[in-house]
C-alpha positions as CSV (number, residue, x, y, z in Angstrom):
1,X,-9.3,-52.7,-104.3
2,X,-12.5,-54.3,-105.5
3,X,-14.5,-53.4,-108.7
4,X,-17.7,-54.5,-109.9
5,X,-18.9,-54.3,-113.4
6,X,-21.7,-52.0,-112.0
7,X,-19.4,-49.4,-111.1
8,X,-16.9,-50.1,-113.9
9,X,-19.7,-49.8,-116.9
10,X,-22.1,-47.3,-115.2
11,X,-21.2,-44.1,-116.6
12,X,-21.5,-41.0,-114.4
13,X,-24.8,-39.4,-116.1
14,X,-26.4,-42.6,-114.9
15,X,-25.7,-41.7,-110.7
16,X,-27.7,-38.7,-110.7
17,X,-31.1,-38.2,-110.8
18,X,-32.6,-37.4,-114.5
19,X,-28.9,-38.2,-115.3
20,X,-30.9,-41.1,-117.6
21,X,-33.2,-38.6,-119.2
22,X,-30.3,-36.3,-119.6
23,X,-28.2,-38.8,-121.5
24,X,-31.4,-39.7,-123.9
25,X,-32.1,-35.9,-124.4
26,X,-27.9,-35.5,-126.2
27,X,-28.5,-38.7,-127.9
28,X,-31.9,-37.3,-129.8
29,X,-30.2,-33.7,-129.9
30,X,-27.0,-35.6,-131.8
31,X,-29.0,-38.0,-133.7
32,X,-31.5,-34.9,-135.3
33,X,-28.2,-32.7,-136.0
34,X,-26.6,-35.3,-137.7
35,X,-29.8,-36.0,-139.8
36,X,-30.0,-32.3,-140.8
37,X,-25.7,-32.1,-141.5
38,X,-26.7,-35.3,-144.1
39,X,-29.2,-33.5,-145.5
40,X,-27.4,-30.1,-146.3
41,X,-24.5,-32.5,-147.8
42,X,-27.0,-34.0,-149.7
43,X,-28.6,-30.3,-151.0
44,X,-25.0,-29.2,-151.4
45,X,-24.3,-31.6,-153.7
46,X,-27.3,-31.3,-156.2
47,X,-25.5,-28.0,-156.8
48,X,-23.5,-27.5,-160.3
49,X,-19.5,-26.7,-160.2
50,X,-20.5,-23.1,-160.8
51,X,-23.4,-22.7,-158.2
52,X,-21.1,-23.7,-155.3
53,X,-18.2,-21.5,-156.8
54,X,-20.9,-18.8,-156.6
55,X,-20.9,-19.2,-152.5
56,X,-17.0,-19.6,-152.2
57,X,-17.0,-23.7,-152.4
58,X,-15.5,-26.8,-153.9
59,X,-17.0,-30.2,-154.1
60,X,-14.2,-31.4,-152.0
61,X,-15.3,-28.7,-149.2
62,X,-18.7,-29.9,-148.7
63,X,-18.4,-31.7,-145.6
64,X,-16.0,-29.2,-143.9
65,X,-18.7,-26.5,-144.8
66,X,-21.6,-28.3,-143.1
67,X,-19.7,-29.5,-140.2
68,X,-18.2,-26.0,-139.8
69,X,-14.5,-26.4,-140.4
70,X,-14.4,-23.8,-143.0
71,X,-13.0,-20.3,-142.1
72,X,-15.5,-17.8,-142.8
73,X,-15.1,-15.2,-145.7
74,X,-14.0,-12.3,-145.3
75,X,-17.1,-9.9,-145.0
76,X,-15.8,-6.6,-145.9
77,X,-17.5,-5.1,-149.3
78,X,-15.3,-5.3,-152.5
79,X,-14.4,-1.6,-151.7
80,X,-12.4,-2.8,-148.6
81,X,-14.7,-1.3,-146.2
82,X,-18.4,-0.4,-146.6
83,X,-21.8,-2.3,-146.1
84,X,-20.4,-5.6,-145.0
85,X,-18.1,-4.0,-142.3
């Protein structure tokens, strides 16, 4: 069996047609939302220890908050039931 870098480095978006568009289209799409995730860090942490206490967060959960690893409060009214339910 026979390879050639061609078919060894060519990655399967690349053998379709518009694959090459496709491929530029997720890189932009990554590149902007990874621009935006910097900049909430960035607002996040201009906040005081009390202001992110205020929305349920440490300075140590900053980046699991923007990238969405947190769990997500519970949304039920300090009655137990009510508005938020």
């Amino acid at each position: 069996m026979s390879a050639t870098l061609s078919t060894i480095f060519r990655p399967g978006a690349m053998t379709r047609p518009g694959g090459f568009i496709r491929l530029l289209r997720t890189w932009a799409g990554d590149i902007r939302h990874y621009f935006v995730r910097r900049a909430a860090v960035r607002s996040l942490r201009e906040y005081s220890d009390r202001e992110l206490r205020d929305i349920g967060l440490t300075r140590s959960q900053i980046e699991a908050a923007v990238h969405g690893f947190m769990p997500l409060p519970d949304r039920q009214g300090r009655d137990g039931g009510g508005a938020w339910s």
